[in-house]
N, C-alpha and C positions, 0 to 999 in steps of 0.2 A: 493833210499829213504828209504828203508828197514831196511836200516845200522844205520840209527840216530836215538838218545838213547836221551829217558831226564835223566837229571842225576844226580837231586835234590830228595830227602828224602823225605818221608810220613814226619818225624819232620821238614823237612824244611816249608812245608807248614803247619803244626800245629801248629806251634811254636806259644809263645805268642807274638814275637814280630813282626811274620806275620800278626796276629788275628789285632793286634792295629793297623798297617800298613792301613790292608785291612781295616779297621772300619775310621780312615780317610779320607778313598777314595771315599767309602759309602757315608760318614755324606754330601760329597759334593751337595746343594741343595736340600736337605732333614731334615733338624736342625727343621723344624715347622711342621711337621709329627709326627702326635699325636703317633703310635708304635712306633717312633724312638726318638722320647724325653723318653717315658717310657723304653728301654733298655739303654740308654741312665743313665738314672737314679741312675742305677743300674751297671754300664757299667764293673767295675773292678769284680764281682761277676759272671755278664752276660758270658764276656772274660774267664775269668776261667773256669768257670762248660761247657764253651764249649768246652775248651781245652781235659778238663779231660776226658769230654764224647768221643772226638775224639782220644784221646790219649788210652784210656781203648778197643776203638773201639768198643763202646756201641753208639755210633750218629747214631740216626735217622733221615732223614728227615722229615720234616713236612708236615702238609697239604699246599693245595696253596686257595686263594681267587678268584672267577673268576669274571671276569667284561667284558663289552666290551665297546669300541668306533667304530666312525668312523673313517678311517686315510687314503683316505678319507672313503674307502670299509670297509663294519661294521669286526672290527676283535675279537678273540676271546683272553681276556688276563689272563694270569693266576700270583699273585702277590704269592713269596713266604713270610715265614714271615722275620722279620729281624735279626733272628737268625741265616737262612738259609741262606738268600739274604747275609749275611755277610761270609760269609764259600765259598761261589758261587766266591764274590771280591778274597778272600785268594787263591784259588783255581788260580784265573785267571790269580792274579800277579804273578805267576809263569808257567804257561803254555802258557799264549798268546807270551813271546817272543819267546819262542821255538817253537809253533807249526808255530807261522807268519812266519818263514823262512824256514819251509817246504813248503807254499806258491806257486802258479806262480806269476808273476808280475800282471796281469789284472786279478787278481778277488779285486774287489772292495766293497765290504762288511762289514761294521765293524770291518774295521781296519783302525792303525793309519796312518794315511798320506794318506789314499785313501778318496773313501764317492763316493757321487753323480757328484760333478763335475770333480774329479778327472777322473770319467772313462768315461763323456762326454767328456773331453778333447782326454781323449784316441781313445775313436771315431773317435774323428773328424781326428786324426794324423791319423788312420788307412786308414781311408774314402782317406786323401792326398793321402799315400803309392799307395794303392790298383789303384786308378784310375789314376796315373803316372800323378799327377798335373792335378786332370780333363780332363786328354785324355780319358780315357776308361771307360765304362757303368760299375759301383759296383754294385754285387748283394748281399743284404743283409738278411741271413736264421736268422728271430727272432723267439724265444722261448721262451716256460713257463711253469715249472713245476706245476702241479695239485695240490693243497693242500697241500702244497710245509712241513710246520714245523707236519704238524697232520700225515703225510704218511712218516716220518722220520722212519726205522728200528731200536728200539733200540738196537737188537743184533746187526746187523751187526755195527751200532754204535760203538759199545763197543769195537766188537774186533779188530775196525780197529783203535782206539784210545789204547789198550791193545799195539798193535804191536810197537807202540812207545814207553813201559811204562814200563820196567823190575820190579820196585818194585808193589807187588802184594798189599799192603795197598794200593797206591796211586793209583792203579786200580780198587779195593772195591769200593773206596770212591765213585770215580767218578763212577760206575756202580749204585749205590747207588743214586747220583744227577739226573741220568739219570732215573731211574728206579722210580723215585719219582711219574713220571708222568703218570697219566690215562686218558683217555676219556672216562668214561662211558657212554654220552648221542649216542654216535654213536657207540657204543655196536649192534651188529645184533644178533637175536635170535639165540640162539642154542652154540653161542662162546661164549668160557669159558673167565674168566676176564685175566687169566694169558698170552692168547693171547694177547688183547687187552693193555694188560700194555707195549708190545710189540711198540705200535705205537706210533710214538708224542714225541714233545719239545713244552713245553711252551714257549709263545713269552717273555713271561715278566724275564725271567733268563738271569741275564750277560754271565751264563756258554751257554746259549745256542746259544748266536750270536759266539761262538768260536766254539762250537761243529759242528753247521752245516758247518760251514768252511771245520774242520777237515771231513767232511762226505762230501761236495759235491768236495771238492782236491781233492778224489778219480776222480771222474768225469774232471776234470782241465787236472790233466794227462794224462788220457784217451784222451781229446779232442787233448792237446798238441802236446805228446806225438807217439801216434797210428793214429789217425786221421791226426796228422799233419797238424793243423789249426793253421798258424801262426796269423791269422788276426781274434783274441775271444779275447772277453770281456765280463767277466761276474758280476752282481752284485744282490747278492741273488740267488732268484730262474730264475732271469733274464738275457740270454743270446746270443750276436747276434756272429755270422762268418761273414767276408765277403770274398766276391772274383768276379773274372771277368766272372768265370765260374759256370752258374745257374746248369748246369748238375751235374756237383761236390755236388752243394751244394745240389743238389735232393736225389741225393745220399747217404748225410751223415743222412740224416733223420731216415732211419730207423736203422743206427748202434748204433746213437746217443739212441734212444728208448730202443734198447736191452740190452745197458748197462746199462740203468738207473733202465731197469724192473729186468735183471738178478743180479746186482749186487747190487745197493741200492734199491731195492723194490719202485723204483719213475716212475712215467709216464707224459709223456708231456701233456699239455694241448689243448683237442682236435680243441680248436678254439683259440690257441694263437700260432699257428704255421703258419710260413709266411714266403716266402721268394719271395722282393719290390725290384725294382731300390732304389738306394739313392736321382737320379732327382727327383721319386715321392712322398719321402716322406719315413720315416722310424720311428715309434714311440718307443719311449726308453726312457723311465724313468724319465716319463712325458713331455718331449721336442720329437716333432716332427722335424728331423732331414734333411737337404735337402744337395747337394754337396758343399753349400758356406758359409750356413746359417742352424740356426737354432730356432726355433718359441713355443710359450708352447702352450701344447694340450690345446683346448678349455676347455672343463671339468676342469681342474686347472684352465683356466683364470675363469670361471665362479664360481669357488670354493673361488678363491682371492678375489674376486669383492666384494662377498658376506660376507665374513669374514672381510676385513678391513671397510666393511662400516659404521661402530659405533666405531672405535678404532680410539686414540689420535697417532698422527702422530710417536708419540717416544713409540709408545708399541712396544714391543720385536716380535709380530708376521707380524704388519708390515716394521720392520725394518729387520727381517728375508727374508720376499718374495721381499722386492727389492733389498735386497742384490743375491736372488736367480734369477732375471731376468735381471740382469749383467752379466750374463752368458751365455746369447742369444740375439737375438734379440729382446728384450725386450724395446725400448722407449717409443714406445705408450702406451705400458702396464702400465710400472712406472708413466708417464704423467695422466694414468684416475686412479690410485690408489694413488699419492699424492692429485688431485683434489679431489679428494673424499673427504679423510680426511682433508683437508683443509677448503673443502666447507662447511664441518660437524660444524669445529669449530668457522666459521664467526660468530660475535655477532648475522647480520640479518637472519642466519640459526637457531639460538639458538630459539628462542621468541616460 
């Protein structure tokens, strides 16, 4: 893996006619976003003086916005502005196809052609493999890394994104996107800021569902590779093994731990470490997982319930969650979340 080189130009990605590229990728469902109509505006002027600034290699990054939601767990988001946020697209139309093929096949993360049910599927095919057509008891080791984007190492980030990267512009750059980012509210006394600028990717950066990629692949390989886990699947900071053998898997716990503390500065979660039969149940990625079948965790059915119950049957989020319990065992679910919305819009409901 060593060996492979990107091999496109700092100009290839500054270009202006990457900048345009990247800026219609952007504009995609954002056109009524009061910053993005106002660069917008301005767009051939905006385009330019970013160019120059990157071309002169005078770019700075910006400040970021912070906000949070629930999704459903309250998260912390950081928006950059759409100066940035368009540099972050530039940057990715170029690096996502290269670094995706350094890749293993089961990480499932924001990328294209995988997602969520892609590596439910994988699952389940593994779950087949492993237990030789439901002859054999699967034991499945689930995990969870700790505060998985704020406990990211920027250095070690960097260098291990560097090692792919010969031109040293295109390596600025990106140390630069990287480096954009701070946490001062969890600052501890006594540590200097220059440490602290050390930790953390913002959730809300296109560059950063590709960077932690590039950061937890170290870890991919290690599992694959050294461990020799033919039967991982990971998505996120979320990942299960299986096998026949619970000893095995007791085992990899603490190698698993050591490389995540020794080499990416990451630590497992000390109460999201588990290793279940598949009979009894296996949760991943909000579907509670069983050897034939598969069922959604209560907490989302209770999440669903609550959220379709004032939406018109053709909104986008209930046309989303029954699209998403097509993908389990989901009847009954579908049956009290049509009724819902149906019963909603009966004349005699209305009055």
């Amino acid at each position: 893996m060593s060996g492979i080189r990107f091999i496109h130009t700092y100009e290839d990605i500054i270009s202006v006619e990457n900048l345009l590229a990247a800026w219609r990728e952007f504009l995609r469902g954002k056109r009524k976003k009061d910053d993005v109509r106002k660069f917008q505006y301005h767009l051939s002027d905006n385009i330019l003086a970013l160019h120059r600034d990157l071309k002169d290699k005078t770019y700075r990054h910006g400040a970021y916005e912070a906000f949070k939601i629930n999704d459903p767990k309250p998260r912390d988001i950081h928006k950059a502005t759409v100066r940035d946020r368009l540099l972050h697209h530039a940057i990715y139309r170029h690096l996502y196809p290269f670094f995706d093929h350094t890749f293993i096949a089961d990480s499932y993360s924001c990328r294209r052609g995988k997602g969520t049910h892609k590596a439910m599927d994988r699952f389940r095919s593994f779950a087949y493999q492993v237990s030789k057509n439901h002859t054999r008891t699967v034991w499945v080791l689930k995990c969870d890394i700790k505060k998985f984007f704020a406990s990211i190492d920027q250095a070690t980030l960097f260098a291990i994104v560097a090692r792919y990267i010969p031109d040293k512009d295109i390596s600025r750059l990106i140390g630069e996107i990287i480096g954009s980012f701070q946490t001062h509210t969890t600052m501890p006394i006594g540590r200097s800021v220059c440490m602290e600028k050390r930790k953390g990717l913002p959730l809300g950066n296109l560059t950063s569902q590709l960077l932690v990629n590039i950061y937890m692949n170290e870890f991919d390989q290690f599992v694959k590779h050294k461990l020799k886990a033919r039967h991982y699947v990971r998505y996120a900071d979320d990942f299960v093994v299986m096998s026949t053998d619970r000893v095995w898997l007791e085992g990899l716990i603490p190698l698993i731990a050591r490389f995540l503390d020794e080499r990416l500065a990451l630590s497992l979660h000390p109460n999201k470490v588990s290793i279940a039969t598949l009979a009894s149940g296996v949760d991943f990625l909000g579907w509670v997982h069983f050897s034939d079948h598969r069922v959604l965790r209560t907490t989302t059915k209770r999440r669903m319930l609550r959220r379709t119950a004032d939406l018109e049957k053709d909104d986008p989020t209930v046309r989303s969650y029954l699209g998403m319990l097509s993908h389990g065992n989901g009847e009954k679910l579908r049956d009290m979340v049509t009724k819902t919305v149906f019963a909603l819009r009966e004349p005699s409901k209305l009055k």
